[in-house]
C-alpha positions in Angstrom: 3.8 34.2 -12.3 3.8 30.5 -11.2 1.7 28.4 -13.8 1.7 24.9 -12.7 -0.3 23.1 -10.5 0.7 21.9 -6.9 2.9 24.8 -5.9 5.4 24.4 -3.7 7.3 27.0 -1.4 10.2 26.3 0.9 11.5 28.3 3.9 14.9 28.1 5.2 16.9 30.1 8.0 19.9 32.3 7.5 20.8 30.4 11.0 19.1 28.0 13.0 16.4 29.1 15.7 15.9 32.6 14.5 11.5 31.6 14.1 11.7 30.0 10.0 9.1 27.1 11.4 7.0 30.2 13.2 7.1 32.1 9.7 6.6 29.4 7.3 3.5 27.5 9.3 2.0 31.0 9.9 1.9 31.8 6.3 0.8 28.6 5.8 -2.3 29.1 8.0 -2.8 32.3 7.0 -3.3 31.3 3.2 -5.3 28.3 3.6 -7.6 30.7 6.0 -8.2 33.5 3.5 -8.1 31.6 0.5 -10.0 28.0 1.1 -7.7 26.3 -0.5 -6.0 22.9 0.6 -2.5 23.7 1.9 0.2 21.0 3.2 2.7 21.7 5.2 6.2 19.7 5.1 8.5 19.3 8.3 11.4 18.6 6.5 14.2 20.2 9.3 15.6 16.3 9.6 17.6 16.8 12.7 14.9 19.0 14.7 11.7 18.9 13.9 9.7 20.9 16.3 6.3 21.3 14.8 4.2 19.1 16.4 5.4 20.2 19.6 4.4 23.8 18.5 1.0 22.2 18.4 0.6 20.8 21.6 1.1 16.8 20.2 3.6 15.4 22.1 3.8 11.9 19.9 2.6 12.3 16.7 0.8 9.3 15.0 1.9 9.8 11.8 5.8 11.3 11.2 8.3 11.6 7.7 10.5 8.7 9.6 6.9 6.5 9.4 7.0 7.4 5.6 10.3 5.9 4.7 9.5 2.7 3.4 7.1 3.9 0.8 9.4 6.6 0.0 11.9 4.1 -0.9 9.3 2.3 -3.1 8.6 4.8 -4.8 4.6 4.0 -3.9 3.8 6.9 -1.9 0.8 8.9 -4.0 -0.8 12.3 -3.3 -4.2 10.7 -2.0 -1.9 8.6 0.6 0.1 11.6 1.9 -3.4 13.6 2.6 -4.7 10.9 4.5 -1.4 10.8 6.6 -1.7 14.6 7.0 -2.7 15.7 10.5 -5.6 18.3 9.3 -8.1 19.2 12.5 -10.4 22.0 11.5 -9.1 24.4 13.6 -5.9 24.3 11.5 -8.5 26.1 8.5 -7.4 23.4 5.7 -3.8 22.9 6.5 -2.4 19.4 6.0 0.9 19.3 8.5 3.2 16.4 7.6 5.0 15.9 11.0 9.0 15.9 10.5 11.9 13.0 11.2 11.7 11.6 14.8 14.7 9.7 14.3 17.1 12.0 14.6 19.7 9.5 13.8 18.9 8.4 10.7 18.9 12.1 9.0 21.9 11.6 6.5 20.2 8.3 5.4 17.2 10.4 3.5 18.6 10.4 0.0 17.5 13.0 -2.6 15.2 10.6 -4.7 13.2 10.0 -1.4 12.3 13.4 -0.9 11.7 14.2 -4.6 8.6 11.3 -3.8 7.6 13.5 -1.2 7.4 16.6 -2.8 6.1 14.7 -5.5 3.1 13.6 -3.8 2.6 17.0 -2.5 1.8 18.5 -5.3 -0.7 15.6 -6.3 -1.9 16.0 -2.7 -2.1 20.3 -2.2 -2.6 23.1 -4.2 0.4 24.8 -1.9 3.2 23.4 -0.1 4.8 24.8 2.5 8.1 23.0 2.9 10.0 24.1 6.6 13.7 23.3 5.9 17.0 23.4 7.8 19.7 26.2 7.8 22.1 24.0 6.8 22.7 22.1 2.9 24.1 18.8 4.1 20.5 17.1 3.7 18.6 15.9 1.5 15.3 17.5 2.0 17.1 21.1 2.3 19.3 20.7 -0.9 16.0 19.6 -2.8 13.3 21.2 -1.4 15.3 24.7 -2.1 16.1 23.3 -5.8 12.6 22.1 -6.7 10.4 24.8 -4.8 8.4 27.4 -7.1 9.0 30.3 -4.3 12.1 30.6 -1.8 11.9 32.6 1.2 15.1 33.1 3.3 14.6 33.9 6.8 16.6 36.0 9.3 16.5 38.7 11.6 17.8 42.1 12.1 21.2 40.9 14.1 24.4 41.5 12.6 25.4 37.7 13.2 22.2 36.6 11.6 22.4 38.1 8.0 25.8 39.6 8.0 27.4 36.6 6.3 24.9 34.0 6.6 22.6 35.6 3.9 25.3 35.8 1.0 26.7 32.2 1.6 23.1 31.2 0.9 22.4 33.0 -2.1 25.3 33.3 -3.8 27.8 30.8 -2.7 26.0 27.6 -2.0 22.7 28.2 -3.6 25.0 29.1 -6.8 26.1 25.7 -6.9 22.9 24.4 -7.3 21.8 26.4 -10.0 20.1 29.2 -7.3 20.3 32.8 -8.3 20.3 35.1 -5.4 17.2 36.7 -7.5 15.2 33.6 -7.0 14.8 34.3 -2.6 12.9 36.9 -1.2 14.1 37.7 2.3 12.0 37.3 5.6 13.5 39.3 8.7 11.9 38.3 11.6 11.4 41.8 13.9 10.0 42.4 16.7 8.2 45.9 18.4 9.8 48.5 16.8 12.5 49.9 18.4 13.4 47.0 19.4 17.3 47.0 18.4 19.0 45.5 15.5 19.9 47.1 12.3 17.2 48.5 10.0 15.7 47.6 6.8 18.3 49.9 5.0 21.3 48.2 6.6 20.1 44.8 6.1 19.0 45.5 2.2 22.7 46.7 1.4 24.4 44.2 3.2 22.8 41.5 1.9 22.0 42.3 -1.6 18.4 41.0 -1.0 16.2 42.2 -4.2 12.8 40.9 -2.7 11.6 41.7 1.0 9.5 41.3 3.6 9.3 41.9 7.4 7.4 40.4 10.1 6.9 42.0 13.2 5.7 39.9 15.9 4.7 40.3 19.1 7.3 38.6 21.8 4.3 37.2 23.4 3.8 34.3 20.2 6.6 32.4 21.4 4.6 31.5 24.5 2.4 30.0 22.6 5.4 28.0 21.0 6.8 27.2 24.1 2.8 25.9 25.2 2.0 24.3 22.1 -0.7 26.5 21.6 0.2 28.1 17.9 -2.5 26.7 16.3 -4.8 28.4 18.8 -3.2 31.9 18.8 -3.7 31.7 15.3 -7.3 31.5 15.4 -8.1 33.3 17.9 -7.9 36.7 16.7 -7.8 38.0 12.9 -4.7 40.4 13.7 -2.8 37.5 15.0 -3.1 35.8 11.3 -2.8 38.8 9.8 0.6 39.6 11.2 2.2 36.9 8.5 0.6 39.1 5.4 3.8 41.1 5.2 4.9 36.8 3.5 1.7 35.8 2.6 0.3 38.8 -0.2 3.3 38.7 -2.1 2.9 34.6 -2.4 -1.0 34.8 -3.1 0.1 37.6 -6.0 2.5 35.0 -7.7 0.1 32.2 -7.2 -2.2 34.2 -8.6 -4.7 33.9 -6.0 -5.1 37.3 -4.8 -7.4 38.1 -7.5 -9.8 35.0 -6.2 -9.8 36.7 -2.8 -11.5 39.9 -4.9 -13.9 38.1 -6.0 -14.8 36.1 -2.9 -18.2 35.5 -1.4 -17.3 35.6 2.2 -18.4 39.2 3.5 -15.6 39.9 6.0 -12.9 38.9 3.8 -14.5 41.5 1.0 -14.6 44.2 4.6 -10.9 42.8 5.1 -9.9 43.5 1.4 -11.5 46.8 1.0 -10.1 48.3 4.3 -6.3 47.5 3.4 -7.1 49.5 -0.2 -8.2 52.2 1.3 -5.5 52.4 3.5 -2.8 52.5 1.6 
């Protein structure tokens, strides 16, 4: 059980473009909806960042690139990086750090930069969400895995996407920075079932994965990618939200926050709560 304050969480994909942004801000939106607390989210894939076009923004006023100079100082505080935040009401209390616009200058972000960053955000948010790249030859990915409470691997059910992808993360590369393979829980992005791939039994032995979710999304969400309209598909409909659970009620449980929801005052979330127990 995670004890400190200002948790942070990052995300990373087995390979690039498999839907690790679409898991990681969904979760993200999905926590800060049923639990009212303040939740950032980090763009922190240096070389693509794609977040704010997932939102509909097509230039973003405030990005990580914009942040550079105070990172370098050292003065960037918590109470600074929420008022930088992009955080409309319809995103239910998440803070969304837009990611590097200078696409460029990604191998100039040195670790001590982005240990500022994470520092401030957990001064700034009671969970960060961190969206990382595939790849370990960056900054924000190498620490962003290394200082994250939770680590949540992402991948789907095709043979080229976890096969040998999975294992260099967990036990080859994540080894050398002090990374047990116990430490991820795996995310496999599914679609309808029936849908092809290989199942959760295939995927479990070849990877060696000890914690696991799925999420099984509807093909339809990545038109709302595509329009910029994630935020709004979100909100629009509970069982859109509620598709992320599968990632979110494992990280409420070790955040401890579950047990808040129980006690909650807002009537549908009690419905909500009470309906899942007595379904299972």
């Amino acid at each position: 059980m995670i004890e400190k304050a200002g948790h942070i969480a990052a995300f990373a994909g087995s390979t690039p473009n498999i839907g690790t942004t679409l898991a990681a801000f969904g979760t993200a939106f999905r926590i800060a909806s049923v639990s009212g607390k303040r939740v950032g989210f980090l763009c922190l894939n240096l070389k693509s960042a794609k977040t704010h076009l997932y939102l509909g923004i097509d230039k973003p006023e405030v990005t990580l690139d914009g942040l550079r100079p105070e990172l370098k100082a050292g003065t960037l505080t918590g109470t600074k990086l929420r008022q930088y935040a992009f955080a409309p009401s319809r995103l239910n209390g998440v803070h969304v750090l837009f990611g590097n616009m200078a696409r460029d200058q990604a191998e100039y972000y040195e670790p001590e930069q982005i240990e500022r960053l994470l520092g401030a955000a957990r001064e700034a948010f009671d969970l960060t969400i961190a969206d990382v790249s595939a790849y370990w030859d960056n900054a924000a990915t190498v620490c962003a895995m290394r200082e994250a409470d939770q680590r949540f691997l992402v991948t789907t059910s095709s043979l080229t996407h976890f096969q040998e992808d999975v294992r260099r993360w967990t036990e080859q590369v994540g080894a050398l920075f002090g990374l047990s393979k116990e430490g991820f829980r795996l995310v496999v992005m599914g679609g309808q079932p029936n849908s092809g791939g290989y199942g959760m039994k295939e995927i479990r032995k070849e990877t060696g994965a000890v914690e696991f979710s799925e999420l099984r999304l509807k093909e339809s969400v990545h038109l709302q990618l595509d329009s910029g309209r994630l935020d709004e598909w979100l909100a629009a409909e509970e069982r859109n939200a509620s598709a992320f659970d599968a990632v979110a009620d494992p990280l409420l449980k070790k955040l401890n926050w579950a047990e808040r929801l129980r006690r909650t005052e807002r009537p549908w979330v009690r419905r909500l709560l009470m309906h899942r127990r007595g379904s299972r």
